[in-house]
TORMI-160227 format. One record per residue (C-alpha): residue number from 1; x, y, z. Coordinates in Angstrom, 3 decimals, padded with zeros to 6 digits. Layout:
N
NUM;X;Y;Z .
...
//
This chain:
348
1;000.000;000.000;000.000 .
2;001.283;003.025;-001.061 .
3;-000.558;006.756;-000.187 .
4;000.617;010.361;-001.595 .
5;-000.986;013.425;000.217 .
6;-000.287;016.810;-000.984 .
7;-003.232;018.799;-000.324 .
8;-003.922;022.637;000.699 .
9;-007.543;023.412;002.399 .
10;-008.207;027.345;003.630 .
11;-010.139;026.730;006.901 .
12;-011.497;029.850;009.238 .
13;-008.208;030.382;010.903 .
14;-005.886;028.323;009.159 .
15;-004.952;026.839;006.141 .
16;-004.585;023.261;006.023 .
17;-001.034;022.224;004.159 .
18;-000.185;018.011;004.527 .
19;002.469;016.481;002.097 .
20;003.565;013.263;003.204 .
21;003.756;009.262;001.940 .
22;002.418;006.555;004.080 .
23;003.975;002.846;002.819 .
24;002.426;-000.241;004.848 .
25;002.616;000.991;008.012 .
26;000.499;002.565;010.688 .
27;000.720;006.898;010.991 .
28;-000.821;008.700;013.888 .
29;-001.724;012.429;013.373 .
30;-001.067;013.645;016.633 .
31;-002.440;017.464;017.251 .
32;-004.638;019.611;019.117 .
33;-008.731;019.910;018.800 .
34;-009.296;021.810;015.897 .
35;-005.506;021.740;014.158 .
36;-007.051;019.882;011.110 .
37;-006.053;016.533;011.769 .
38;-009.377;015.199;011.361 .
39;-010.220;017.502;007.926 .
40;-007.046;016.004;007.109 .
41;-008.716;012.705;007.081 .
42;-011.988;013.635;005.513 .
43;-009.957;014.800;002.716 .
44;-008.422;011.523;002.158 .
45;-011.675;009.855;002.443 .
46;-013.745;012.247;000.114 .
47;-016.049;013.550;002.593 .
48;-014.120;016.954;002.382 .
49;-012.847;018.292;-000.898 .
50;-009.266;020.326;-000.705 .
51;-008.711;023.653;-002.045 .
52;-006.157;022.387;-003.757 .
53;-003.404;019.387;-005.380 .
54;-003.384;015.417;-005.059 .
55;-004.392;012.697;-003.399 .
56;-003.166;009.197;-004.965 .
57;-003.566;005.552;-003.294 .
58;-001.847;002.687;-004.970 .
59;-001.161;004.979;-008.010 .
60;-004.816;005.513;-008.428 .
61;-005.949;009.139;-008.344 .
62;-008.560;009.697;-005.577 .
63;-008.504;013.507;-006.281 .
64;-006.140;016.190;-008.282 .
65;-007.574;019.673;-008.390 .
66;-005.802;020.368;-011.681 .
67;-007.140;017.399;-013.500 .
68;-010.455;018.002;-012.027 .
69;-010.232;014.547;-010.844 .
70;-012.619;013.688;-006.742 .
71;-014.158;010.108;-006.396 .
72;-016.577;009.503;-004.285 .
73;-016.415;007.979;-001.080 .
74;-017.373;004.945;-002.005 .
75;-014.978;004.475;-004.861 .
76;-011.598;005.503;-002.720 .
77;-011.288;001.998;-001.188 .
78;-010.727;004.223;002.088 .
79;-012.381;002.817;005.328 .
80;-013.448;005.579;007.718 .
81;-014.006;004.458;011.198 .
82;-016.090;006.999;013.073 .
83;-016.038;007.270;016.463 .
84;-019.572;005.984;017.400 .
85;-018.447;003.013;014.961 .
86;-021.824;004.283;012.996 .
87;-022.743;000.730;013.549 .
88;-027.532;000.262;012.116 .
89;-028.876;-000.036;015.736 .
90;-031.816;-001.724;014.046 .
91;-029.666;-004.231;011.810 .
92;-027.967;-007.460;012.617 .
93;-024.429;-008.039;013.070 .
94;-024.661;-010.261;009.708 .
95;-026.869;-006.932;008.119 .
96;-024.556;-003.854;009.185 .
97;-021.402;-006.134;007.441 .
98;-023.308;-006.947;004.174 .
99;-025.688;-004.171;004.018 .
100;-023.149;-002.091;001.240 .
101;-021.729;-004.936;-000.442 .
102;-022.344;-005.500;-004.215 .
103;-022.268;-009.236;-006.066 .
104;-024.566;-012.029;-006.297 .
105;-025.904;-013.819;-002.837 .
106;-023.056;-016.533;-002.788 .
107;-020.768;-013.978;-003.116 .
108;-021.683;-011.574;000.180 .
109;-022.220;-014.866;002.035 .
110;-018.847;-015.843;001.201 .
111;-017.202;-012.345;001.679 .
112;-019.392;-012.220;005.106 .
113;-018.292;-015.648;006.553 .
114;-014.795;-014.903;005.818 .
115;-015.274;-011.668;008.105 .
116;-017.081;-013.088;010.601 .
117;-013.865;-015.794;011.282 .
118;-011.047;-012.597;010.619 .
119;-012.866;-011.030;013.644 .
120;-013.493;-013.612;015.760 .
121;-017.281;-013.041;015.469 .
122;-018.744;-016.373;015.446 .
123;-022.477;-016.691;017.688 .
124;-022.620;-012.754;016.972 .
125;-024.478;-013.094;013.689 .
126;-027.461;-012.351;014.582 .
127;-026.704;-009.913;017.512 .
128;-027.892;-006.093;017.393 .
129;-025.354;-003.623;018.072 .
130;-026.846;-002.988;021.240 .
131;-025.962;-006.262;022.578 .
132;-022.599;-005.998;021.650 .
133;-019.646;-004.919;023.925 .
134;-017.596;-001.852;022.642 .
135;-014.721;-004.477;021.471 .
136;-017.308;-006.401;019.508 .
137;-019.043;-003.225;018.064 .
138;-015.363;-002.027;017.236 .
139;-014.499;-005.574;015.404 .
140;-018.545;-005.472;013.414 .
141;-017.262;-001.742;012.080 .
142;-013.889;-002.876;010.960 .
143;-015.756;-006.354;009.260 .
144;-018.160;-004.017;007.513 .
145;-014.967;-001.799;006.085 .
146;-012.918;-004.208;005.335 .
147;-015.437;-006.511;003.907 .
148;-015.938;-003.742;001.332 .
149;-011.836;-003.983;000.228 .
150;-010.579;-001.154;001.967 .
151;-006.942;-000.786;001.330 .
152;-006.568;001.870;003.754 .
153;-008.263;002.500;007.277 .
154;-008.666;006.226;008.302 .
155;-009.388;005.841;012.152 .
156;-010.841;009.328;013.884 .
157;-010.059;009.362;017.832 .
158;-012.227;006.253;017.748 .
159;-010.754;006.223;021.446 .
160;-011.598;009.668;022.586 .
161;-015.125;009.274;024.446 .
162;-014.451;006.371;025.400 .
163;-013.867;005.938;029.908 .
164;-010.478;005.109;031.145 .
165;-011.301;000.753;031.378 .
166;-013.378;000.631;028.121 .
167;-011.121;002.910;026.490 .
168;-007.825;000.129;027.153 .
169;-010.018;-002.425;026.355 .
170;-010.550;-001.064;022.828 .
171;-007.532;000.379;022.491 .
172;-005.762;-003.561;022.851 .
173;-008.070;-004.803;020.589 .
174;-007.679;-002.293;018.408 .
175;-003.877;-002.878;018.235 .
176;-004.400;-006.783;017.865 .
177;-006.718;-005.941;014.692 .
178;-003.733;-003.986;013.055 .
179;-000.924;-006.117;014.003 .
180;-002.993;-009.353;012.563 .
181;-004.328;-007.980;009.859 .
182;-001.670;-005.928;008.297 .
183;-003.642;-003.156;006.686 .
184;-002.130;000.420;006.790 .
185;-004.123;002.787;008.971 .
186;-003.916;006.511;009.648 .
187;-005.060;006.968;013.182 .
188;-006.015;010.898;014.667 .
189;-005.408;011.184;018.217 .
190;-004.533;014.370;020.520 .
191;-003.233;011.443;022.852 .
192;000.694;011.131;022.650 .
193;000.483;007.874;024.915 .
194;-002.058;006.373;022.384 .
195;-000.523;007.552;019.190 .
196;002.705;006.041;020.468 .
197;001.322;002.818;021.762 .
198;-000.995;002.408;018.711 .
199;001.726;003.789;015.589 .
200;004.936;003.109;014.319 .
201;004.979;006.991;013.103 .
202;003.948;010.281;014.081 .
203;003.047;013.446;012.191 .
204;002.608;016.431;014.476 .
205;000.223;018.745;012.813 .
206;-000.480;022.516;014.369 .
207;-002.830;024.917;012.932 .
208;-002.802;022.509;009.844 .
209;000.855;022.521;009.277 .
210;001.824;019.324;009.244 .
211;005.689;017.908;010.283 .
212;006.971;014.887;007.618 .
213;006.054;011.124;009.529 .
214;008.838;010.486;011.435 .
215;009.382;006.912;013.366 .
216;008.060;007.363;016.652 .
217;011.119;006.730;018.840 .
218;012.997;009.471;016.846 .
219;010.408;012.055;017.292 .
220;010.303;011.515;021.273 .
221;014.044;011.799;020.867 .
222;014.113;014.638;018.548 .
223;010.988;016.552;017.685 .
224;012.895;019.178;016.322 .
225;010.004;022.444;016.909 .
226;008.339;023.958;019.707 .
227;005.169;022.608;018.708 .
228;005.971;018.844;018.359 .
229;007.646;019.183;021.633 .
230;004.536;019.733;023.637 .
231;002.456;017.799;021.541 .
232;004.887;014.937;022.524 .
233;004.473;016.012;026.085 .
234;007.362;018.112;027.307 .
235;006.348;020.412;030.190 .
236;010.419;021.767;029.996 .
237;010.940;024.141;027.574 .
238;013.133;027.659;027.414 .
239;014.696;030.055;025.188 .
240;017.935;029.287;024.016 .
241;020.811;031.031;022.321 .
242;023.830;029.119;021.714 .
243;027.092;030.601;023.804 .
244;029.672;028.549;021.640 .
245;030.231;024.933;020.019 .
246;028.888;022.921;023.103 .
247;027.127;025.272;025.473 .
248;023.649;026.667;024.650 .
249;022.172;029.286;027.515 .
250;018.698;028.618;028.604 .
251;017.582;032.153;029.238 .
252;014.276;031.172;030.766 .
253;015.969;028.958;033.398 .
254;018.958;031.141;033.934 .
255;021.677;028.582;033.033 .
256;023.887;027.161;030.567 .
257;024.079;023.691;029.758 .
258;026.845;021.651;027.646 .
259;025.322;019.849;024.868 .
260;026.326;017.642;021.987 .
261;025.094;019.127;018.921 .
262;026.985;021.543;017.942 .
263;025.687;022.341;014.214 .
264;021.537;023.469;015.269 .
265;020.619;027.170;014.918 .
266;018.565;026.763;018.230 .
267;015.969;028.795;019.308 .
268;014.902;027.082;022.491 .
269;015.740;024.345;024.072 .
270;013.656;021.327;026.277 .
271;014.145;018.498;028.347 .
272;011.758;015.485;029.675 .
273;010.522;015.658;033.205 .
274;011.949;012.553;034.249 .
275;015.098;012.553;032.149 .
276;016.886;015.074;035.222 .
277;019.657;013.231;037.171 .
278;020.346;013.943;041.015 .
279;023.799;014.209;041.592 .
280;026.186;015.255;044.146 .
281;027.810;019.005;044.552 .
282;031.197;017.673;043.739 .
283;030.126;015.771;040.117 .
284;031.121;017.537;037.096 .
285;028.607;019.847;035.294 .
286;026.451;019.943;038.579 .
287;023.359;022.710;038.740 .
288;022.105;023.469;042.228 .
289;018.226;024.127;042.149 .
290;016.145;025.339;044.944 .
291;012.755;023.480;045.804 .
292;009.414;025.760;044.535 .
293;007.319;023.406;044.661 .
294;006.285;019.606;045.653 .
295;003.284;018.255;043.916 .
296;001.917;014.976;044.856 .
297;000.937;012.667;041.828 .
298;-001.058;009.609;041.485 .
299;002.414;007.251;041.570 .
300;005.111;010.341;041.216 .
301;006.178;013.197;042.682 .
302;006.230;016.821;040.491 .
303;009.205;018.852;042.068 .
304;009.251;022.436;040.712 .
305;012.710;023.459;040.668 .
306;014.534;026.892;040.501 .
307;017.634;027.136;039.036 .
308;018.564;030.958;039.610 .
309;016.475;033.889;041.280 .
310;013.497;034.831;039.146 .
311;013.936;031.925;036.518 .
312;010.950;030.086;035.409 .
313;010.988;026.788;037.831 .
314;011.848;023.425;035.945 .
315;009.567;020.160;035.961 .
316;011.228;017.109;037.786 .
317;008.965;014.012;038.149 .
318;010.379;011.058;040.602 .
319;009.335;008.000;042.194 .
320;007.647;008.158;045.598 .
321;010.035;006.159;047.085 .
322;013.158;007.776;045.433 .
323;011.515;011.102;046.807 .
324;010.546;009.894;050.109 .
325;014.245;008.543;050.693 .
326;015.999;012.166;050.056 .
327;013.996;013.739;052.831 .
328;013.668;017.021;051.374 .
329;011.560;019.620;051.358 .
330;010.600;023.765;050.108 .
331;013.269;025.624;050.145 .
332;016.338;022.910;050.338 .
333;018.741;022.343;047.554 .
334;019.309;019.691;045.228 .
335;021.807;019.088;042.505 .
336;021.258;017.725;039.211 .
337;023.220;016.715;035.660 .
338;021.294;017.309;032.385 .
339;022.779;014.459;030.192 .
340;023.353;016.043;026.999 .
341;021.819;013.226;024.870 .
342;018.096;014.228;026.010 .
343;018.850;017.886;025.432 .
344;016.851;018.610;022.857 .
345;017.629;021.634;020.693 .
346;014.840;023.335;018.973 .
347;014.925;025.524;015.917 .
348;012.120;027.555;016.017 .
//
């Protein structure tokens, strides 16, 4: 499976820009409410209609605004699950999967049965939706797509209203489905937890600009703007000017750190809450920080710590029994070492 987006859409506040290739794999859009992540995948599925340039799936041409060229829905090959699952509360289990598909009677019975055994649906024939846990409802919607021939599913937070037990429980099956049936999938989330757990790469798209995929481990490592940063989760992130080849001043916490690039034009600069090691006054490259704040967390504790008078506090999340053993408290100082490999320089 092969997919080419390079589309423009002018929204209220925004324009909507993605250009990127998707090759048999699973992408998560990961973004804010309202950044166009979802438009993004109404595009792709025909239910929206770009402004502008080309959409292609397995070199077939789903749209191209200067050819004049927009299939339907129905004739993308696109499967659009919707969060609800959009499942016929009146129809069967055996109606909602053959209720769109063409051919004679031996043929739907054939293409249902085989669905029915793909999703482990067997006994559920003849079930209403209604009856149905949310895993089974999720497996009837992805039998009815894929029963169709979908060569690509387009999956829209089909997590997000979901409560914290249900919402694992569909998430794992959700994962199984990929993994067995190796279809590509584009999945929106504003979850970075999910999007990791779920994707094997991430586009970070902000007021519809949208980064190139990137494998999932190198983005956590690297997200390279200000934007994919938070979206990836970092609560730790200052302005930056770089004082020579290896030290870059964090203005914003009034310090300078050593790092190991030495070629980015950075603009800030950001490290992961738990990444900050204690150390000892007497270790090399040592910062003392005064205690702000101590914030209890479910299983963590959120220290708030000040590296110089006036400087926006840092976020440092530990263990409750690592914390517990220091004995410290508001006020007291602790040192720590930033390792320079999860420094991560920003260029905007």
């Amino acid at each position: 499976m092969k997919l080419v987006v390079n589309i423009e859409k002018h929204l209220r506040d925004f324009t909507l820009a993605a250009d990127f290739t998707l090759t048999d794999t699973t992408l998560a859009l990961l973004g804010a409410s309202g950044s166009g992540k979802s438009m993004t995948l109404k595009c792709i599925a025909g239910l929206e209609r770009p402004d502008r340039g080309q959409i292609v799936l397995n070199e077939r041409i789903l749209f191209d605004s200067e050819k004049g060229i927009d299939l339907p829905p129905q004739a993308r090959s696109v499967g659009y699950l919707f969060q609800n699952y959009a499942l016929f509360p009146n129809m069967t289990v055996r109606e909602n999967i053959t209720f769109a598909l063409s051919g004679t009677q031996e043929e739907k019975e054939r293409i249902f049965a085989e669905n029915v055994a793909r999703f482990s649906l067997e006994g559920l024939e003849n079930a209403y939706p209604a009856a149905l846990s949310g895993g089974q409802q999720q497996r009837v919607a992805f039998a009815r797509i894929l029963a169709r021939g979908a060569d690509l599913l387009l999956l829209d937070e089909p997590l997000s209203a979901l409560d914290t037990h249900l919402k694992w429980q569909i998430e794992t099956a959700l994962r199984e489905i990929l993994a067995m049936q190796g279809i590509s999938a584009i999945l929106v989330t504003h979850d970075r937890d999910e999007a990791f757990r779920i994707a094997r790469e991430i586009a970070t798209i902000d007021r519809g600009q949208l980064t190139p995929p990137m494998d999932k481990h190198a983005l956590f490592r690297n997200p390279g703007t200000r934007a994919a940063t938070t979206l990836t989760g970092c609560k730790n992130i200052s302005a930056a000017r770089r004082v020579d080849e290896t030290h870059v001043a964090a203005t914003d916490w009034g310090i300078t750190l050593r790092v190991a690039d030495t070629a980015t034009d950075v603009r800030h600069i950001a490290v992961r809450a738990h990444y900050l090691v204690l150390a000892s006054e007497s270790d090399a490259d040592a910062l003392p920080a005064h205690i702000a704040e101590v914030i209890e967390s479910t299983f963590t504790y959120i220290v708030m710590l000040r590296f110089a008078d006036g400087a926006v506090p840092i976020r440092w999340e530990i263990d409750k029994a690592t914390w517990h053993a220091r004995e410290a408290g508001i006020g007291d100082i602790l040192y720590f070492n930033f390792p320079v490999e999860e420094l991560m320089l920003l260029r905007d």
